[in-house]
TILUM-338536 format. One record per residue: x, y, z of N, C-alpha, C in turn. Coordinates in steps of 0.1 Angstrom, whole numbers, plus 5000, padded with zeros to 4 digits. Last residue first. Example, Ala and Ser with C-alpha at 12.3 -4.5 7.8 and 13.67 -1.06 7.14 Angstrom:
residues 2
512849785071513749895071512950005079;513249435078512349555078513249675078;
This chain:
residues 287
615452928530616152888517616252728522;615753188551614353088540615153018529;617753278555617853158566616753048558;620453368533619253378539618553278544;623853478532623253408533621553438539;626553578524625353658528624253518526;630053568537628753458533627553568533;633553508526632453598528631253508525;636053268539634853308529634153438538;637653188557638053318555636853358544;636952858558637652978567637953088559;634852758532636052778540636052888548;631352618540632152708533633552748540;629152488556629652448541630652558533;627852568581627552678567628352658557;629552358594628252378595627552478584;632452398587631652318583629652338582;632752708593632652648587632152518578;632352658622631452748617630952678604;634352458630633252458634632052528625;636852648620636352568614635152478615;636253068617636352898623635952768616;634953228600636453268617636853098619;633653338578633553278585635353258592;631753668580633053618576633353498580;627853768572629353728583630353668577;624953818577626653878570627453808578;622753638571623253628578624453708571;618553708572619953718560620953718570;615753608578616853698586618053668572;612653628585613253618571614853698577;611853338608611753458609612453468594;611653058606610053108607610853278604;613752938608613352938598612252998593;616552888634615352968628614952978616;619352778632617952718633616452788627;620852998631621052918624620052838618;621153148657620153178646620153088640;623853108673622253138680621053118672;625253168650625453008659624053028666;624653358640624353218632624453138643;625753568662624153558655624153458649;628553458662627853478674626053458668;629553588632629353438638628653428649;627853848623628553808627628253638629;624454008620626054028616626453918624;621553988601622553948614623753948613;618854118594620054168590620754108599;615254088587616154088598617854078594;612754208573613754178571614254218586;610454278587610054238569611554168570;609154188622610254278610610354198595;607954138642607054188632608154228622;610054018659608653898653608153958642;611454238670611854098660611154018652;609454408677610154438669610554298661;609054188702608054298690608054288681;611454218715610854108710609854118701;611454438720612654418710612254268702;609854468738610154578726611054518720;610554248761609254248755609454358740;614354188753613254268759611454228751;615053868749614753958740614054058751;615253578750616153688762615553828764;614253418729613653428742613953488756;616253518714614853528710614353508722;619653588715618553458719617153508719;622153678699620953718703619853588700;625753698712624153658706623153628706;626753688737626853758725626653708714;623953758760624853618755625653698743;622153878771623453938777624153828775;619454138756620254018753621853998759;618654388758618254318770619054188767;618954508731617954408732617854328744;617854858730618654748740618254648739;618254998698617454918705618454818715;618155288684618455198687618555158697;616855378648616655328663617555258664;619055498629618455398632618255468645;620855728625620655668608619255558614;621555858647620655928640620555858623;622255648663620555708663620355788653;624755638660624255558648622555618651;626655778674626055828661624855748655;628555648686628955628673627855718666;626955618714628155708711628855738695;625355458710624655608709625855718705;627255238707625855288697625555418698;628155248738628655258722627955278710;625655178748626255288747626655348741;624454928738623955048734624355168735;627554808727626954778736625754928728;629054508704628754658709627554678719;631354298725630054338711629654418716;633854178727634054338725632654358715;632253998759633454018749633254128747;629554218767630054098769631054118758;628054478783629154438782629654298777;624554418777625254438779626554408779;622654338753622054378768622854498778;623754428723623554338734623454448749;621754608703622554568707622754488717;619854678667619754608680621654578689;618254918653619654838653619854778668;616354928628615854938642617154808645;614755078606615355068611615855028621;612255168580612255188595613555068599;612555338549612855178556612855248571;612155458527610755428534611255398542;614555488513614355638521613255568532;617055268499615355228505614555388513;619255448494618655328488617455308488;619855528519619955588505618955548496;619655358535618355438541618255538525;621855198527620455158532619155258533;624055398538623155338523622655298522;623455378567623255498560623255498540;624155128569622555168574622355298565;627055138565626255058557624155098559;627755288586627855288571626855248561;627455168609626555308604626355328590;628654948605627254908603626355038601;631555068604630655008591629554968588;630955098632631155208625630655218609;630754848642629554868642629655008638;633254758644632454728630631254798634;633654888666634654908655633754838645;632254598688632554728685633654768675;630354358666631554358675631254528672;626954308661627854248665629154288672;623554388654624554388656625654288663;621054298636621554258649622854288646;618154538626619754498621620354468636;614854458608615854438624616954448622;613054698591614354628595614854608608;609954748578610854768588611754618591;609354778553609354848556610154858571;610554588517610154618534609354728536;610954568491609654538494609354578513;613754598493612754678481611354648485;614454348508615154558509613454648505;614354138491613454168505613454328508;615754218467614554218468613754238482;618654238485618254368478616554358477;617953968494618554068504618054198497;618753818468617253818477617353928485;620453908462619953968452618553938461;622453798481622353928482621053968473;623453528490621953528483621453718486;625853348481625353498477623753468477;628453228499627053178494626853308494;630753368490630653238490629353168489;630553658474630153598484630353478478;634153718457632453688459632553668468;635954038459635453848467634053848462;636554308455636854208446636754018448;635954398478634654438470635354358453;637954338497636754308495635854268486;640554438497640454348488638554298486;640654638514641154638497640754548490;639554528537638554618530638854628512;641254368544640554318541639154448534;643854568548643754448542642254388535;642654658570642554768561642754648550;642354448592641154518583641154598573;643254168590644054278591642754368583;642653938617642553958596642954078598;642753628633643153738632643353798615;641553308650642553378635642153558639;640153308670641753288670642053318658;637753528679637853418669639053418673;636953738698636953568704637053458692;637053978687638253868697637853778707;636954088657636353968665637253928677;636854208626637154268641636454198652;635354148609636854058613636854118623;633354288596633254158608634554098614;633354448580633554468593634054378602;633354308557634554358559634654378572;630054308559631254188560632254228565;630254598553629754558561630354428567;631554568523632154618535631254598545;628954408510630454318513631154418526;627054608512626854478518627954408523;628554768494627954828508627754708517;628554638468629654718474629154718492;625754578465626554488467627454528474;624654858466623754788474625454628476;626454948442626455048454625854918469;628154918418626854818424627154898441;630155098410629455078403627854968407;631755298434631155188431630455208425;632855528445633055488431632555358428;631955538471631255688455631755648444;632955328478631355338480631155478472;635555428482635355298478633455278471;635555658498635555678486635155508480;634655498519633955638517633855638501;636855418526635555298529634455408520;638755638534638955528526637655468520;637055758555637255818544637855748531;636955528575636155528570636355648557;639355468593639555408574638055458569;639555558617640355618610640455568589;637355418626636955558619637855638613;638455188630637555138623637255328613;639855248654640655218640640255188627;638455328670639555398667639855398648;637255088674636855158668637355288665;639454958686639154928678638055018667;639855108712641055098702640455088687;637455018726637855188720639055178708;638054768727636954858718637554988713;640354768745640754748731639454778727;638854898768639854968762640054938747;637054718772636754838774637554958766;636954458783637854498769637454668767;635354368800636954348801637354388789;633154558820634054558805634854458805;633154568849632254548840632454508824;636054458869635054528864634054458852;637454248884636854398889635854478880;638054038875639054118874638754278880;636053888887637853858891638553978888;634253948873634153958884635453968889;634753888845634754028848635154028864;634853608848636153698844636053758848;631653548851632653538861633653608863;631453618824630853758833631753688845;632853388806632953568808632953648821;631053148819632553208819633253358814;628953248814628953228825630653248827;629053228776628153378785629053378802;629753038769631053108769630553228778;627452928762628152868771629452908776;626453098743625753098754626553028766;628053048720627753178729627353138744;627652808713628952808725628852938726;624152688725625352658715626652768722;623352328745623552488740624852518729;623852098750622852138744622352258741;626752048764626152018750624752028741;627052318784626152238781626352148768;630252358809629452308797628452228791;630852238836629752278835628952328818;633752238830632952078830631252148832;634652478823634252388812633252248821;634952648846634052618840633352518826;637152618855636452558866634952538857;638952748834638652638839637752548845;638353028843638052938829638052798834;639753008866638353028867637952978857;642253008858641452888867639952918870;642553168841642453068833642052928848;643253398860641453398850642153248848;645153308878643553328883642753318873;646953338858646653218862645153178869;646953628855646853538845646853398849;647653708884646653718874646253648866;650253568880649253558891648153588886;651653718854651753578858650553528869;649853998851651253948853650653808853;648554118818648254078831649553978838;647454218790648754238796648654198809;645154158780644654278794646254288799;645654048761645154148756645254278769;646253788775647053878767647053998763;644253728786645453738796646453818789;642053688767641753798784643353858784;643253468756643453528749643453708759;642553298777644053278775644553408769;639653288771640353328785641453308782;640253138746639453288745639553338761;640652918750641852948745641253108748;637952828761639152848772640252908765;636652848735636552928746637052898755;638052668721637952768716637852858729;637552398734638652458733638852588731;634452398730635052428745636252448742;634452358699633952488707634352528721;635452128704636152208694636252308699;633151958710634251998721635452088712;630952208705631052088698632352098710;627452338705628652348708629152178708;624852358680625052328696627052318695;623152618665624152508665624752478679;
């Protein structure tokens, strides 16, 4: 989905958002939002707003010195993601639909976003989860494709969710024992999506490969793709995409069998996937 001027608001409010998060004096904080700046008229309307929010990021970084700009709130975040997993734990041994249950917290992850402007409170949203439908459910295909695989692409998305994405891999692998795995991250540092480091640092190798997808938009563009990852992508039974970032990039794709998890954050999104702000969506792209 191509970026709409909704979208360019969004991402200059999302340098506004930098200024807050990084506590930065007045000077500072005027420097990023003029570099923000400088960059909207160079927006493409023919890209979609990952990709266009890519150039204005990595500039930030530059400005501000380093590699990360959120380096810290991740950590925070996943802080806060492992402090609920004994909660998330028990939720999932008393489940009576174990594959649905597991699917929706996964979802549940996804709030953890700071480049959406609404904000969800995650312990909040885990209680209440597993009593939401999905807005569009096409889980029962998701379980079928499951049952029939053998190897899985899972695109990741923000750090702190990608604690619930161990989660969720690791009933996955319950469920399915055959299933090859294969959890992809971005290239590098961009906003707070997880990086391969963080991956290795969470543990997750030992439920999945995992894979640098060389991808440095935060989301994953098929033609960015390392040659191995690119592989991987083309030959996978099922592909798993977390987050808004992967639809807006994916959306289009029809040739590959991907299922989208995600919460929707926005009203852009929204319209485009036909469903309110705050819906849970599993959606599959063949349909």
């Amino acid at each position: 989905m191509n970026i709409s001027p909704q979208c360019i608001s969004c991402i200059f409010n999302q340098a506004y958002r930098i200024t807050q998060e990084l506590h930065l004096d007045d000077t500072q904080a005027k420097a990023v939002l003029d570099r923000a700046s400088s960059f909207v008229p160079k927006f493409s309307m023919h890209h979609n707003p990952p990709q266009n929010a890519t150039m204005m990021y990595e500039s930030i970084a530059k400005l501000l010195n380093t590699t990360d700009i959120y380096k810290e709130v991740k950590a925070h975040s996943t802080l806060e993601a492992l402090s609920l997993l004994p909660f998330v734990q028990k939720l999932l041994d008393e489940s009576d639909n174990l594959f649905l249950d597991a699917t929706k917290i996964a979802v549940a992850g996804n709030v953890i976003d700071l480049a959406s402007h609404i904000r969800f409170d995650l312990h909040e949203e885990l209680q209440k989860v597993l009593h939401t439908p999905f807005a569009i459910d096409d889980s029962d295909k998701l379980l079928d494709s499951l049952q029939k695989a053998q190897r899985v692409v899972y695109l990741a998305d923000n750090a702190g969710e990608h604690i619930f994405d161990k989660l969720y891999i690791e009933t996955l692998k319950k469920l399915f024992p055959s299933l090859e795995i294969y959890y992809f991250t971005r290239g590098n540092a961009i906003i707070n999506d997880v990086t391969y480091e963080e991956a290795i640092e969470a543990q997750i190798d030992e439920v999945a490969t995992v894979i640098n997808s060389g991808v440095a938009t935060p989301c994953i563009i098929i033609e960015d793709l390392t040659p191995q990852a690119k592989q991987l992508f083309r030959c996978a039974d099922v592909i798993i995409s977390k987050g808004m970032g992967n639809y807006e990039c994916l959306n289009q794709e029809k040739d590959y069998p991907i299922f989208f998890l995600l919460k929707v954050k926005c009203s852009v999104v929204a319209h485009a996937i036909g469903e309110a702000i705050g819906s849970i969506v599993c959606k599959a792209s063949q349909t």
